[in-house]
C-alpha positions as CSV (number, residue, x, y, z in Angstrom):
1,X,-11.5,14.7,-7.6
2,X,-10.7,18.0,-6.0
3,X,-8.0,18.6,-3.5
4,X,-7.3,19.9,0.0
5,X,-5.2,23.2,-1.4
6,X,-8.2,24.1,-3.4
7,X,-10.3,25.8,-0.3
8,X,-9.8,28.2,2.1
9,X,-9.0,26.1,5.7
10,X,-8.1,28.9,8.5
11,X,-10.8,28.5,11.1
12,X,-12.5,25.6,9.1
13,X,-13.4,22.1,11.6
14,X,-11.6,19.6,9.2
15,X,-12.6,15.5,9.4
16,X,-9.1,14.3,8.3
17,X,-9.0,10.6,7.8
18,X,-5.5,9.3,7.7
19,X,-4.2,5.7,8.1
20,X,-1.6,5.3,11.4
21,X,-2.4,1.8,11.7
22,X,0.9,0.8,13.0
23,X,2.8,-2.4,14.3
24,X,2.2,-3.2,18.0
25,X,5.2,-5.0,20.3
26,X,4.6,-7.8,22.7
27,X,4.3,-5.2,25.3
28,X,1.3,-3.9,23.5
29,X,3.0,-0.6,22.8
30,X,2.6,1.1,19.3
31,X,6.0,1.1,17.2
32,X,7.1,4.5,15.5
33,X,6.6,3.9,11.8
34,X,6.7,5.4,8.2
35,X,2.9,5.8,8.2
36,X,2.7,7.6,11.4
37,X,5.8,9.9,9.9
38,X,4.1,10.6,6.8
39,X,0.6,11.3,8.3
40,X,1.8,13.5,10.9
41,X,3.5,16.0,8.1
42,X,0.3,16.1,6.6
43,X,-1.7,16.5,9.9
44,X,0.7,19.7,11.0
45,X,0.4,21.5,7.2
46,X,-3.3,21.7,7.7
47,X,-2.3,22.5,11.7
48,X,-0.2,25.4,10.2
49,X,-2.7,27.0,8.2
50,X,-5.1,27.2,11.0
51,X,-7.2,24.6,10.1
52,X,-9.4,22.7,13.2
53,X,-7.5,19.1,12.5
54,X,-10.2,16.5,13.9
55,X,-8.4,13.5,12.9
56,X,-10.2,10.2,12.5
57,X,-8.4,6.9,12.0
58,X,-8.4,3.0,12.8
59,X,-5.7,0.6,15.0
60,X,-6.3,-3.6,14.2
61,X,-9.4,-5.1,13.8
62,X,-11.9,-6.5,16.1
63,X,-10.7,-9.6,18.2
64,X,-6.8,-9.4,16.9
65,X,-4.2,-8.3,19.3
66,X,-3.3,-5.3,17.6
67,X,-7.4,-3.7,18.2
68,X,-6.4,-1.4,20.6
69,X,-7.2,2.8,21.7
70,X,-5.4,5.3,19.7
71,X,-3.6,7.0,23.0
72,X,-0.4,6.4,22.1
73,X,-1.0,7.6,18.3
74,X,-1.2,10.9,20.0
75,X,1.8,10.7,21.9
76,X,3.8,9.4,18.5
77,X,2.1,12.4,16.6
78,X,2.9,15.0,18.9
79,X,6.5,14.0,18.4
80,X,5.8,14.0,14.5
81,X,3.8,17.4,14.8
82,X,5.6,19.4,17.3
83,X,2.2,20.4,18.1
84,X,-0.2,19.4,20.9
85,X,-2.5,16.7,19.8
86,X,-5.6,16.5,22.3
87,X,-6.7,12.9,22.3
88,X,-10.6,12.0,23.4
89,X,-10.4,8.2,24.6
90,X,-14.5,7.9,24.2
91,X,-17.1,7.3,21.5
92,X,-19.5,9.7,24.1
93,X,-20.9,11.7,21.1
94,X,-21.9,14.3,24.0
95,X,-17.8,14.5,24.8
96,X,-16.8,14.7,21.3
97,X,-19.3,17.1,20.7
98,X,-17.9,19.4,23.4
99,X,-14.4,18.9,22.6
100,X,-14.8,20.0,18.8
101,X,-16.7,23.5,19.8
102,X,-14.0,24.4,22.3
103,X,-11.3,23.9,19.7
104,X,-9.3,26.9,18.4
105,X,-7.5,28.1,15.2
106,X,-4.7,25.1,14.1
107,X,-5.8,22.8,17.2
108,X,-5.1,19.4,16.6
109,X,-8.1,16.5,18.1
110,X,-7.8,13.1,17.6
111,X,-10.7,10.9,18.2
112,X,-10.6,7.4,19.4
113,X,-10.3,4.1,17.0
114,X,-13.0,4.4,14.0
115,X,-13.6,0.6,14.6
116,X,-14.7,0.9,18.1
117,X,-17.6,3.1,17.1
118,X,-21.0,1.5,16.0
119,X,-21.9,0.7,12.6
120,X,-18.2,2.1,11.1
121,X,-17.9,-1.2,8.7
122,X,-22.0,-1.5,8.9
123,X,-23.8,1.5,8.3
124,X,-21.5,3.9,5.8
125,X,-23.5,6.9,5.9
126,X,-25.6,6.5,8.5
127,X,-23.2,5.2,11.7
128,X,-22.9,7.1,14.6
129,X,-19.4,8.5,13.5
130,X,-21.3,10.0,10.4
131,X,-24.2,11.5,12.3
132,X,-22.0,13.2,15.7
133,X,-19.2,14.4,13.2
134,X,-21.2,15.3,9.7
135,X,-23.4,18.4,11.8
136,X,-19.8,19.7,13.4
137,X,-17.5,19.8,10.9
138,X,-17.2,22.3,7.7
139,X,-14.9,19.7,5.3
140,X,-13.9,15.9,5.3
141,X,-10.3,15.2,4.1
142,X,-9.7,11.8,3.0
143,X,-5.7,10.8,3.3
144,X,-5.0,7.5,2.6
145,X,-5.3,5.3,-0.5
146,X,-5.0,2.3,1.8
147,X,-8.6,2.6,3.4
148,X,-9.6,3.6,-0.1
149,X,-11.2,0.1,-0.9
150,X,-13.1,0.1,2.4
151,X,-16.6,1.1,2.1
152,X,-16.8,2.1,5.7
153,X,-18.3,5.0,7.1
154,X,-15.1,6.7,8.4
155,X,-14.2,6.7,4.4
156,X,-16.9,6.8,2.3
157,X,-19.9,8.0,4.6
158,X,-19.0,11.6,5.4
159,X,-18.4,12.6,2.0
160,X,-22.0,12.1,1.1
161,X,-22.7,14.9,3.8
162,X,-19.6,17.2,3.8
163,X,-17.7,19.2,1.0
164,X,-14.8,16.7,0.5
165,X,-11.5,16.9,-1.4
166,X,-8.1,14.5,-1.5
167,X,-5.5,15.0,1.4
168,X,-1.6,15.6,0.3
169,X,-0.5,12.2,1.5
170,X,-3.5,10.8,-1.0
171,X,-2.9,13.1,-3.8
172,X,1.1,12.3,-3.8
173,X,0.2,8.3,-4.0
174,X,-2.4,9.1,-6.6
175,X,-0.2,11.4,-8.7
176,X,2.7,8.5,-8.6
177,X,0.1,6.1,-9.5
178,X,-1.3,8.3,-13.2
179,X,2.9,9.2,-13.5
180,X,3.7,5.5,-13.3
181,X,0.8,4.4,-16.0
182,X,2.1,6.7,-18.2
183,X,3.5,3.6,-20.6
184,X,6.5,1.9,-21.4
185,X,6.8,0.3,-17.9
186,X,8.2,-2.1,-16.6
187,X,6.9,-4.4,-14.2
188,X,9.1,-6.6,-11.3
189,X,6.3,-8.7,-9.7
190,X,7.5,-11.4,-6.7
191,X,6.6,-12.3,-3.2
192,X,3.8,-14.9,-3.1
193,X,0.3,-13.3,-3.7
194,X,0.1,-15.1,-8.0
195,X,-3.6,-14.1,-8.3
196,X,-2.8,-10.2,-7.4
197,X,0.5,-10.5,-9.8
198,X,-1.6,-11.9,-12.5
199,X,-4.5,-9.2,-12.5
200,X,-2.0,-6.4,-12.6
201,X,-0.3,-8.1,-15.7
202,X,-3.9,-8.9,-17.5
203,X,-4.6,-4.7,-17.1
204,X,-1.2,-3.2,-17.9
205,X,-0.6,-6.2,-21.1
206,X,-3.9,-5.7,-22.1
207,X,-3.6,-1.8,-22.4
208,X,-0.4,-2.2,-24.0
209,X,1.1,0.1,-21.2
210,X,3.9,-2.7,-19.8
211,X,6.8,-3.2,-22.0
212,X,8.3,-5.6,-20.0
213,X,7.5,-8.0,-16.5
214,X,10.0,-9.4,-14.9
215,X,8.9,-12.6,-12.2
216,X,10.3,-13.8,-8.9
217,X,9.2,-15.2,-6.5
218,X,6.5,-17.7,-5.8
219,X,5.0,-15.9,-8.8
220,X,7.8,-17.3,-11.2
221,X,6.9,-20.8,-9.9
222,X,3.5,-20.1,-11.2
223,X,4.7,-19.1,-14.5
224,X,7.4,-22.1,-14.8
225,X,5.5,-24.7,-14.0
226,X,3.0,-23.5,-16.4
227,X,5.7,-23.2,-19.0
228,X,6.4,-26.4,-18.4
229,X,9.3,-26.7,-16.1
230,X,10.3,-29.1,-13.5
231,X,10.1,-26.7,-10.5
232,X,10.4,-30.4,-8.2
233,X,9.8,-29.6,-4.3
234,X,7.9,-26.5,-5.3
235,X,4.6,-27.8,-6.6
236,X,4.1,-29.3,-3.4
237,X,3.8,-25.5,-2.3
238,X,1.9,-24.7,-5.1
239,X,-0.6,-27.1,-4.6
240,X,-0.5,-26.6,-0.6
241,X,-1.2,-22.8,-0.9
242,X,-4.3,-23.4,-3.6
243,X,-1.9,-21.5,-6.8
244,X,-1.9,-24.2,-9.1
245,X,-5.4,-22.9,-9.6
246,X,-4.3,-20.2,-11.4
247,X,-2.3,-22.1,-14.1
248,X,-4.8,-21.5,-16.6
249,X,-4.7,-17.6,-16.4
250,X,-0.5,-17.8,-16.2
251,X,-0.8,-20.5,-19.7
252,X,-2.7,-17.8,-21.2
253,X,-0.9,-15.0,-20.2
254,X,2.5,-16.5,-21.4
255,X,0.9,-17.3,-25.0
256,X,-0.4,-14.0,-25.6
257,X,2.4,-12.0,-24.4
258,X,5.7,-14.8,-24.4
259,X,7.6,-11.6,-25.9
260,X,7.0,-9.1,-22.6
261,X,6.9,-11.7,-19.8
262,X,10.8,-12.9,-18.3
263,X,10.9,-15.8,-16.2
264,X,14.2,-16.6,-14.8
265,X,16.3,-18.9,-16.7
266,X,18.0,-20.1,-13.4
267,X,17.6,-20.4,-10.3
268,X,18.9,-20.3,-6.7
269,X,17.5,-24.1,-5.1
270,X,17.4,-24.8,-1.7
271,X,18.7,-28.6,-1.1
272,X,19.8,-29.6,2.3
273,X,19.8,-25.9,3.6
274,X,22.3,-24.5,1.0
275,X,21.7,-22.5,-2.2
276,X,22.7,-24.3,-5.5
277,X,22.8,-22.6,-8.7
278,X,20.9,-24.3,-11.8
279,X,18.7,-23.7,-14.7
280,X,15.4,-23.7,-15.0
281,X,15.6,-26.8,-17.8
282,X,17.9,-28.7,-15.3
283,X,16.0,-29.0,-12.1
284,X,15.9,-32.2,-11.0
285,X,15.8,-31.4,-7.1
286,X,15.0,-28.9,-4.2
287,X,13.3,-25.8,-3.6
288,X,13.1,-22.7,-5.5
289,X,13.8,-19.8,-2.8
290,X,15.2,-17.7,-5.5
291,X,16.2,-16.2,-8.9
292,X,19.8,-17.4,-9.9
293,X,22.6,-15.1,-10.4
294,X,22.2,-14.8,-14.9
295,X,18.8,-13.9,-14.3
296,X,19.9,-11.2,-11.8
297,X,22.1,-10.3,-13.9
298,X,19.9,-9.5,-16.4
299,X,17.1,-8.4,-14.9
300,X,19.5,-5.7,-13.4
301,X,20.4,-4.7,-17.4
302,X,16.3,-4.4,-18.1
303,X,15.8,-2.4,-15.4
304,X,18.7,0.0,-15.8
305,X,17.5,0.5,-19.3
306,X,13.9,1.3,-18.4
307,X,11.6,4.5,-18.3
308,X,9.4,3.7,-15.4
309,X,9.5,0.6,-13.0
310,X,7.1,-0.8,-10.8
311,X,8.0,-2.9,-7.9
312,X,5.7,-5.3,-5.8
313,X,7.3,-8.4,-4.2
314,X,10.4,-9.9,-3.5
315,X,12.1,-12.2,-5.5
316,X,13.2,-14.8,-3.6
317,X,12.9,-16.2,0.6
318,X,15.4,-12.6,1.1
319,X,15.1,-13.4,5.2
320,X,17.6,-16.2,4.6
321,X,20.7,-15.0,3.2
322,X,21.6,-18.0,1.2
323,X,18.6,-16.8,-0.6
324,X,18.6,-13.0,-0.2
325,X,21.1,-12.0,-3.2
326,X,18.3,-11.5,-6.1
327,X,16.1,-9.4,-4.1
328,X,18.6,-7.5,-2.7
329,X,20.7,-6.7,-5.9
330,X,16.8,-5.9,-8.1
331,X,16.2,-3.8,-6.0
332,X,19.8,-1.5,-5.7
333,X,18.9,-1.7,-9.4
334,X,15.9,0.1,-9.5
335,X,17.6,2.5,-6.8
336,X,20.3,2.6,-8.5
337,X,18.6,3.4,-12.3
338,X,17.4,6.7,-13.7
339,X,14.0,5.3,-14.2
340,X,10.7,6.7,-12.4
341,X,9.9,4.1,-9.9
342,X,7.0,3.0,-7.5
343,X,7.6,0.6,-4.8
344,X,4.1,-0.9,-3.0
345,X,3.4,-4.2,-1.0
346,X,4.6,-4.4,2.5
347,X,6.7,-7.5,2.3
348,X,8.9,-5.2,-0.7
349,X,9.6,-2.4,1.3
350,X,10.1,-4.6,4.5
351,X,12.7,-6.2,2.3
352,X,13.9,-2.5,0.9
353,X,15.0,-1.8,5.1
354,X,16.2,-5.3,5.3
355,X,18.8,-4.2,2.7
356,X,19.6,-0.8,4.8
357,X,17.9,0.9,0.9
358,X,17.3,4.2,1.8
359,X,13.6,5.0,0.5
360,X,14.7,8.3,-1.2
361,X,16.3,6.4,-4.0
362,X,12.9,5.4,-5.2
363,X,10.6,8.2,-6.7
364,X,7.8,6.7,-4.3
365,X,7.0,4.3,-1.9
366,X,3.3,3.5,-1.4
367,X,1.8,2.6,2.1
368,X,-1.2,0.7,0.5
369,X,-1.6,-2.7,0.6
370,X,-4.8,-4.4,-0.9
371,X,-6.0,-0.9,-2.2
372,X,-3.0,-0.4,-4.2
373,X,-3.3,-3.4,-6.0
374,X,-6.8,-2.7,-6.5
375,X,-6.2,-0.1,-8.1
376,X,-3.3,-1.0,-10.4
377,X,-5.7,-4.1,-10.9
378,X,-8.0,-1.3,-12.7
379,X,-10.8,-1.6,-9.9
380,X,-12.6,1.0,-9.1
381,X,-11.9,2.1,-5.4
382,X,-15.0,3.4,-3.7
383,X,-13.6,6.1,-1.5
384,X,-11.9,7.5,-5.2
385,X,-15.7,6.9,-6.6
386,X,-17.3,8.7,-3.4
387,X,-14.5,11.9,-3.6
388,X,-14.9,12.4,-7.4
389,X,-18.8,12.0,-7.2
390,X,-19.0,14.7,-4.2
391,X,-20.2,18.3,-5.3
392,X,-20.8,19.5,-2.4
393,X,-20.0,23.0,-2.1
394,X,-17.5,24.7,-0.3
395,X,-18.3,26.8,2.4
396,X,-17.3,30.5,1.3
């Protein structure tokens, strides 16, 4: 997969794909957020070195609340930039036409939301995104691991007409990803998605690369209950929310690996509204809403004591403080250690500002979602497929 650095840019038109989708209020305004800060870096360096930034990127989806124009992306990159960002509120391929020939040496155009054009989730490589922009541009720039699961022609379908290389946003999230598989990891899977939990365990277990996985959360549950623990109000969850479906896999998981895999041996219940402390071979009431204060404890130990850690999902219901302590205290752990770590799923680094964590204690902090645990998952991502396939050659 080659990368942005690799070719000359100064006076080159450059399709940069980025991901700013970003929260919207009830006012309908767009919120400033980490992915618009961490695009917009990206989108000035290529600005800097004189590069013709036509930046291409996509707000909600179609029918939700949150579908709307990309106008105030501009405004909030401009901000980010420093730099004038020219915004083109049409899909008019005459207008866009006409706005890319006029543009100058480190000019920054950003077009309007991918999904409002025709065939973008339809027609990869031949939509009319692909066929205004593929004839005007020299290079395509993909940014963002979190579209990389999308086969959508904003992603995949120029690089099967343009030279096309790996952004620096997209490299950094891809070089965390090879640094963190590197072995001897350690894996601290919560929140509430079991079936995403279990195929990251299945890869990194069955490739011998996770020395240890620590479970919270709704996940734990799972894995209790299969173990055969009274988990009492919280099967009626499991059931409700279709995970007891995956007992089989968590059965099999905890025979084959009963050394590697933690589950907590107590737990923080929720009865009448107020956490009680008990363990897991004592539950005779309640709600699990979170890991108890041993296993905290030492989870805390296993962490400070590992090589590289790997963070997706809280381990407990952390918006209610009587159940907030084991998230919050797992993850000033991993802040805290000396271990590489990696930090992905939104609901984790929601919790990580909950906690007032600053993000700089962790070596990284992905903005994927379903692509990141894709690719831990050991799926092939097609945008990943469609950069390291390209050969195109760059223009000289």
């Amino acid at each position: 997969m080659r990368h942005f650095h690799e070719f000359q840019l100064k006076g080159r038109r450059v399709v940069k794909r980025v991901d700013i989708n970003s929260p919207v209020d009830e006012r309908g305004e767009i919120l400033s957020n980490p992915r618009l800060e961490r695009h917009g870096k990206s989108i000035r360096r290529l600005s800097d070195v004189g590069a013709k930034v036509i930046v291409i990127a996509h707000q909600g989806r179609k029918g939700c609340a949150d579908f709307v124009s990309l106008s105030d992306h501009a405004r909030l990159l401009e901000r980010i930039t420093q730099r004038q960002v020219q915004f083109l509120q049409s899909t008019d391929t005459d207008k866009v036409r006409s706005a890319i020939e006029h543009m100058e040496n480190g000019d920054i155009l950003l077009l309007e939301n991918v999904r409002m054009w025709e065939g973008e989730d339809e027609e990869p490589h031949k939509s009319l995104l692909v066929k205004t922009l593929a004839p005007m541009a020299d290079i395509f720039v993909l940014d963002a691991l979190s579209v990389c699961h999308r086969e959508h022609a904003s992603v995949v379908g120029l690089a099967g007409h343009l030279p096309s290389a790996a952004g620096p946003v997209l490299q950094d999230e891809i070089k965390a990803l090879e640094r963190i598989g590197g072995g001897d990891l350690t894996l601290l899977l919560g929140g509430g998605k079991a079936k995403d939990s279990i195929r990251i365990m299945k890869k990194w277990l069955e490739e011998k690369k996770a020395s240890r996985v620590l479970l919270g959360g709704m996940v734990s549950i799972l894995f209790l209950d299969a173990a055969g623990h009274n988990i009492a109000d919280s099967h009626a969850y499991l059931k409700a929310n279709q995970l007891l479906e995956h007992t089989k896999d968590a059965k099999e998981l905890l025979a084959r690996h009963k050394e590697i895999i933690r589950l907590p041996e107590d737990v923080g219940l929720d009865i009448n509204g107020d956490r009680v402390e008990a363990r897991v071979n004592a539950i005779e009431k309640g709600s699990i809403k979170d890991i108890g204060e041993n296993t905290i404890q030492k989870y805390s130990e296993e962490i400070r004591s590992a090589k590289r850690v790997l963070v997706n999902g809280p381990m407990g219901v952390y918006e209610k403080k009587e159940f907030s302590l084991g998230t919050e205290r797992v993850l000033h752990a991993v802040a805290e250690s000396d271990a590489y770590s990696l930090v992905g799923g939104g609901h984790t680094i929601t919790a990580i500002r909950h906690f007032k964590i600053s993000e700089e204690k962790f070596n990284y902090v992905s903005l994927s979602g379903k692509a990141l645990i894709q690719y831990l998952s050991g799926k092939e991502l097609p945008a990943i497929r469609a950069l390291r396939e390209n050969k195109k050659s760059f223009p000289i």
